[in-house]
C-alpha positions in Angstrom: 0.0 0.0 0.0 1.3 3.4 -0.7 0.5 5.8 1.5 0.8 9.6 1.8 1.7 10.9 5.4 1.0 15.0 5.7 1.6 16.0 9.0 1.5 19.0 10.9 5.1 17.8 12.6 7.7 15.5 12.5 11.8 15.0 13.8 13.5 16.8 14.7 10.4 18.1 16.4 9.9 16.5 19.6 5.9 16.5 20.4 3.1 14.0 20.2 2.1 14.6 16.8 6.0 14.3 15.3 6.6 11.2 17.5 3.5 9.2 16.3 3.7 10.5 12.6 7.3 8.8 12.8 6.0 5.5 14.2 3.5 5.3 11.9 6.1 5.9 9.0 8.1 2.9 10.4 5.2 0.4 10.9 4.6 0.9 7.1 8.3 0.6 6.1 8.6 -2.6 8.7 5.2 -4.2 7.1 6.4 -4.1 3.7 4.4 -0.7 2.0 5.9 2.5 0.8 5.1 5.9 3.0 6.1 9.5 2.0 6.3 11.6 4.8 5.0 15.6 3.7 6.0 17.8 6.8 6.8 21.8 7.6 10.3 21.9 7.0 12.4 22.3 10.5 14.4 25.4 12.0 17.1 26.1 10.2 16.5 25.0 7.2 16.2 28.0 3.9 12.7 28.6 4.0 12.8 28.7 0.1 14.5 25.2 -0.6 13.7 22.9 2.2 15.4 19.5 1.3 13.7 16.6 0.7 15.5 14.2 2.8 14.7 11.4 5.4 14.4 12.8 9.0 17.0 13.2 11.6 17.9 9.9 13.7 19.6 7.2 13.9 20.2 5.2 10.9 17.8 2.4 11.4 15.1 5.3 12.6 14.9 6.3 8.7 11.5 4.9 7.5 10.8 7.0 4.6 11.2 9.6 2.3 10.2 13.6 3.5 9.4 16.0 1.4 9.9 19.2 3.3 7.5 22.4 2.8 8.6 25.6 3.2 7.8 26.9 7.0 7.8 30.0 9.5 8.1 29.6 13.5 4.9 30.3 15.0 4.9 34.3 17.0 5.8 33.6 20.9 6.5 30.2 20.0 9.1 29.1 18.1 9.0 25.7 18.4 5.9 25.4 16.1 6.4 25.8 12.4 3.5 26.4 10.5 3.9 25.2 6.5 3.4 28.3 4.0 1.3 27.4 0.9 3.3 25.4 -1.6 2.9 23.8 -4.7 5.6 21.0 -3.2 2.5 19.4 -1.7 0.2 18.7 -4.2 3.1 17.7 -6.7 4.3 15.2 -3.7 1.2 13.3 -3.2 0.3 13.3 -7.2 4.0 11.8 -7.7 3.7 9.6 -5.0 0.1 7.8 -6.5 -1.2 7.1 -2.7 -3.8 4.5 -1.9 -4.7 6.5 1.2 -3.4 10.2 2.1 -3.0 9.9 6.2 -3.5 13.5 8.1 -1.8 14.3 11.1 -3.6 16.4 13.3 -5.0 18.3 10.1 -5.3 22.1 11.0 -3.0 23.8 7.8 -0.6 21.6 6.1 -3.1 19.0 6.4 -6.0 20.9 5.1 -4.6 21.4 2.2 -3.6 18.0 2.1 -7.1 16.8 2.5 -8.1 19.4 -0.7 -5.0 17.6 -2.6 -6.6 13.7 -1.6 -10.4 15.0 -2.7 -8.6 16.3 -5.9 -7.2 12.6 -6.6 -9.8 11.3 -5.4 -8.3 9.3 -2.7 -9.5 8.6 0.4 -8.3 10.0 3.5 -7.9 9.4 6.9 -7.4 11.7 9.4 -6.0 11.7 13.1 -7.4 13.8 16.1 -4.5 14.9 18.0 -4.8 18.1 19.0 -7.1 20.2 21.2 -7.5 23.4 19.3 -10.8 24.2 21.3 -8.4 24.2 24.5 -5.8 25.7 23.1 -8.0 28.4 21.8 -8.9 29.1 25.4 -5.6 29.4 27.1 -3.8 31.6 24.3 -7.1 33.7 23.5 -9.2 33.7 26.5 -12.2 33.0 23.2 -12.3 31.2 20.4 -13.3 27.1 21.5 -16.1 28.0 18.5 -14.5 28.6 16.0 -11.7 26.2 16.7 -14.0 23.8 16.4 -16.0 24.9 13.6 -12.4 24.6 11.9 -11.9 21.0 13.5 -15.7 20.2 12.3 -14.8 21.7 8.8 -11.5 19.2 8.4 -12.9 16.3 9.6 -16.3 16.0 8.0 -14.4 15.9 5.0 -12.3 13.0 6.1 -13.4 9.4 4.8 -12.0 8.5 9.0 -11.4 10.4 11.6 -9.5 8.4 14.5 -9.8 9.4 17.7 -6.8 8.5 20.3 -9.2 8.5 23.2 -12.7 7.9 24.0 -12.7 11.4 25.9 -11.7 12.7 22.3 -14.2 10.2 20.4 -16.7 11.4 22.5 -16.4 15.3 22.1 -15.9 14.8 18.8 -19.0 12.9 18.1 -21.0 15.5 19.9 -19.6 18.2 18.2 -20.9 16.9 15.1 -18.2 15.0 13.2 -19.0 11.7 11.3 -17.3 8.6 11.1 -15.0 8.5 14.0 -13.4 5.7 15.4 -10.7 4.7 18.7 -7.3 4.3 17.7 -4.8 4.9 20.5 -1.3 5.2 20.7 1.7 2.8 21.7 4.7 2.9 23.4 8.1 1.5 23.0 8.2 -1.0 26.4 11.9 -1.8 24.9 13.2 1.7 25.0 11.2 2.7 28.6 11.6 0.2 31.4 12.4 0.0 35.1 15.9 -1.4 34.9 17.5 1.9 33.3 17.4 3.6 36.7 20.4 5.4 37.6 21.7 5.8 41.0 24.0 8.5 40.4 21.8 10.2 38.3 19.5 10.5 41.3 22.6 11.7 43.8 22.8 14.2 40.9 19.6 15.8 41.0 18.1 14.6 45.0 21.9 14.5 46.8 19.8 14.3 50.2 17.8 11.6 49.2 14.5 13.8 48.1 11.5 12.1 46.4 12.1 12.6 43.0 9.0 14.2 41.2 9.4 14.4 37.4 7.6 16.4 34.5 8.1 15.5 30.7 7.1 18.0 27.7 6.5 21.1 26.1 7.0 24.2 28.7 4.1 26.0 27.0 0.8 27.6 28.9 -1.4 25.1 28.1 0.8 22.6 29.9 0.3 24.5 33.5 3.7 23.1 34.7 3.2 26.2 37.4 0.8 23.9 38.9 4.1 21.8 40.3 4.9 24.9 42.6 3.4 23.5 45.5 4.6 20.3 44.6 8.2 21.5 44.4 7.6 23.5 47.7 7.3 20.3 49.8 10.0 19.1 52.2 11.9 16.2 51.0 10.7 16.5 47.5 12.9 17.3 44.7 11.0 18.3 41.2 12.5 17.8 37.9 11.1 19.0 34.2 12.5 17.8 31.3 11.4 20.1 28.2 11.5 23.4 26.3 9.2 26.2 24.9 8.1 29.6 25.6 6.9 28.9 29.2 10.6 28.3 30.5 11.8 31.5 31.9 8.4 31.8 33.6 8.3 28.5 35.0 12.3 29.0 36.1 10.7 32.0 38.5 7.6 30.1 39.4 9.6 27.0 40.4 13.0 27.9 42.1 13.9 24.5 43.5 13.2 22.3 40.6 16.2 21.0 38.2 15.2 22.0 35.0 17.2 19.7 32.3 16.2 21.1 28.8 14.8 18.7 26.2 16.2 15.2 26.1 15.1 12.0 23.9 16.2 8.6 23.0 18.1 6.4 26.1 18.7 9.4 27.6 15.2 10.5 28.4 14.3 6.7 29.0 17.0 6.8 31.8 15.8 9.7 33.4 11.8 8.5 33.5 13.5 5.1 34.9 14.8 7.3 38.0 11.8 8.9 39.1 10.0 8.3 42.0 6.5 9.8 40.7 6.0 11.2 37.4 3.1 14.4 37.3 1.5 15.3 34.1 -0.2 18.5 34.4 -1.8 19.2 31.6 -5.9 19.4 31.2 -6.1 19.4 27.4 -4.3 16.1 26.6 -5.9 14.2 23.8 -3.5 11.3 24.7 -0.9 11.9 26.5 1.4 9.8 25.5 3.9 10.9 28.9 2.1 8.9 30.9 2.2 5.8 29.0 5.9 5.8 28.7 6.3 6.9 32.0 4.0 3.4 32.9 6.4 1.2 30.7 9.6 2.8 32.7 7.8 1.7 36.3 7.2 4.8 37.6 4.2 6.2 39.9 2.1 8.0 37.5 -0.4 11.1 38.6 -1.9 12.7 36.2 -5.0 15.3 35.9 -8.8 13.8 35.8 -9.4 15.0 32.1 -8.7 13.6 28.7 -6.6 11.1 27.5 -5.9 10.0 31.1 -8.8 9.0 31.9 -8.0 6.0 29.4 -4.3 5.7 31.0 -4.8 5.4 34.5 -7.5 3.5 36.9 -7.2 5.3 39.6 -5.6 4.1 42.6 -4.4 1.0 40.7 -2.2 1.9 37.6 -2.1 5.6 39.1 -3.7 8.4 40.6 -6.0 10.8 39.0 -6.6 14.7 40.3 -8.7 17.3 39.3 -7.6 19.3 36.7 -5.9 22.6 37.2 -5.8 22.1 41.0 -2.4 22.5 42.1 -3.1 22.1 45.8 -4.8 18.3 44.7 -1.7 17.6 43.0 0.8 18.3 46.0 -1.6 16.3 48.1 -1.2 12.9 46.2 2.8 13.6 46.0 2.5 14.1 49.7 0.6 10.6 50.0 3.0 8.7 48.0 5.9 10.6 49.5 6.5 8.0 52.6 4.5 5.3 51.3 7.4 3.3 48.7 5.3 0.0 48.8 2.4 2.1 47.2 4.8 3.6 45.2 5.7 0.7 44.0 2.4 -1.3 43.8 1.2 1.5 41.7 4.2 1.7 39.2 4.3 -2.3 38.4 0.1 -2.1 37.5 0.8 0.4 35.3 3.6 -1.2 34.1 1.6 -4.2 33.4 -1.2 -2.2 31.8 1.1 -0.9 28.9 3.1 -4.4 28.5 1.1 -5.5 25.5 0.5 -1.4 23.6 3.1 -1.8 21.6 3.4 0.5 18.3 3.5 -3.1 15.9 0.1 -3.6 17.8 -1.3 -0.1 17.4 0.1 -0.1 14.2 -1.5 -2.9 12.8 -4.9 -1.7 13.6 -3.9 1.4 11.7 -3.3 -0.6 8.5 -7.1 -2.5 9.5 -8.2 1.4 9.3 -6.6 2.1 5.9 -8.1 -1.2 4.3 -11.4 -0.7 5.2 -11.5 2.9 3.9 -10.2 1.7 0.3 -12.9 -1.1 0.4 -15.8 1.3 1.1 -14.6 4.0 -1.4 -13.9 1.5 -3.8 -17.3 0.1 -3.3 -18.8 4.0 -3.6 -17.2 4.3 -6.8 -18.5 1.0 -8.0 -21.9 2.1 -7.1 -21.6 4.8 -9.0 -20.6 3.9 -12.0 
């Protein structure tokens, strides 16, 4: 099967949308069909003559071909690149003769990929990733409407819409969108795992023995990180964040005894998940959140807010603990509780190590490839009708 992948991110990007448009890139490399990968092109590249080139990595990380389209940071946050319009696209997919064009979190590059597919017409299949309504509401203070007027708009066009959570299947079938299924996300149980912790990383960052309390991902507002301040204000707790964005300076002031250590990938941010003690997501608008599964496959306490993609993570007070979203005070609480308590600690990190054992990407993956056949079979059957 040849298959078109526009997404709105991909490596060297570091996010959820990059990291699962790459596994899906190397499913369809590993299972014998022939992906394209269509993505903004990265910082530092000319902004008139991105390459077309396979992404960064290592050499057995290189899945597919990626045609790069010409791309501008994001104002206040750099991080994001946002695709310009291009005639690179449309010649990509049309070159490229896909059975199915996949859309990663659709919102610019992948609207006018979905125009390109409709063009061909080949179906498409597009994957919920983002929430745009929520992010709307922390960088606007307005504008959940219209974000998902937009998110209706893309998706109603789609042949599928996938849906990495049932919160997320759920708002999106009220708001209106058709033909949405559950397709969640793995994790790499290889790479994340209980035996990479480090004792001397820990006498690094806790040299009096503190509880070490660990965030993982983008320092942007819509993460509330600040919510870890009364976490990190507790005796005999040490907090560490791992990340970068636009929230970082902010967060530095908000959080004075936390370790802040930049963005970090591969073995190296396996190692440091491995050494936690308790791992705190903080984020309320998570369609996923794919943190707290790898977090779970590296045997670490996991508590993360009642909202989203969690809810689908975590039973509470088995595989983890849930809080109430945005309550800081509710979050220092359950650190407090686990704080003395190791065989609770470590009751809760081996069920949720358990629960992720068997969500492996070849798994998740496979499903994805069930999705792809069934939308050929029903357009193909469409077409047949009418003829």
């Amino acid at each position: 099967m040849r298959v078109a992948i526009v997404t709105e991110s991909y490596p060297p990007d570091v996010n959820g949308v990059a990291h699962c448009a790459l596994q899906t890139a190397l499913h369809l490399s590993r299972r014998g069909h022939d992906p394209l990968v269509i993505a903004p092109a990265p910082a530092g590249t000319p902004a008139h003559d991105p390459a077309t080139r396979p992404p960064a990595g290592p050499a057995d990380d290189l899945p597919a071909p990626v045609v790069r389209i010409p791309a501008l940071p994001l104002p206040g946050y750099r991080q994001v690149r946002v695709a310009l319009p291009s005639r690179r696209l449309a010649a990509a997919i049309t070159a490229h003769h896909p059975d199915v064009v996949h859309l990663a979190s659709p919102f610019v590059l992948g609207v006018r990929g979905m125009a390109v597919a409709a063009r061909l017409g080949v179906p498409a299949v597009a994957v919920y990733q983002t929430d745009l309504a929520g992010y709307a509401r922390t960088y606007l203070g307005a504008g959940a409407g219209a974000a998902w007027r937009r998110i209706r708009a893309v998706h109603a066009a789609a042949d599928l819409t996938l849906a990495p959570s049932t919160a997320s299947l759920r708002e999106l079938t009220e708001h209106g969108i058709p033909r949405v299924r559950l397709w969640r996300r793995g994790v790499d149980t290889a790479r994340f795992r209980p035996e990479l912790r480090d004792e001397a990383l820990r006498a690094g960052l806790a040299p009096e023995g503190e509880l070490l309390v660990g965030y993982v991902g983008r320092l942007a507002p819509e993460k509330h990180v600040e919510l870890l301040a009364e976490t990190a204000a507790l005796p005999g707790v040490r907090v560490v964040v791992v990340g970068d964005g636009p929230s970082e300076g902010a967060l530095r002031a908000a959080l004075p005894g936390a370790r802040f250590l930049g963005r970090r990938t591969g073995a190296d941010l396996a190692r440091i998940y491995a050494s936690l003690d308790v791992f705190a997501h903080t984020g309320p608008f998570e369609t996923f959140c794919q943190t707290v599964q790898e977090a779970q496959a590296a045997g670490v306490a996991v508590i993360a807010p009642a909202a989203g993609g969690p809810l689908d993570l975590i039973d509470h007070g088995r595989t983890g603990l849930l809080v109430p979203a945005l309550d800081g005070g509710a979050l220092r609480d359950a650190v407090a509780g686990l704080r003395g308590d190791a065989a609770r600690r470590a009751a809760l990190a081996g069920a949720g190590r358990a629960a992720v054992r068997d969500r492996t990407w070849e798994a998740v993956g496979d499903q994805l490839l069930d999705h792809y056949a069934e939308v050929v079979r029903t357009r193909a059957a469409g077409t047949a009708v009418a003829r």
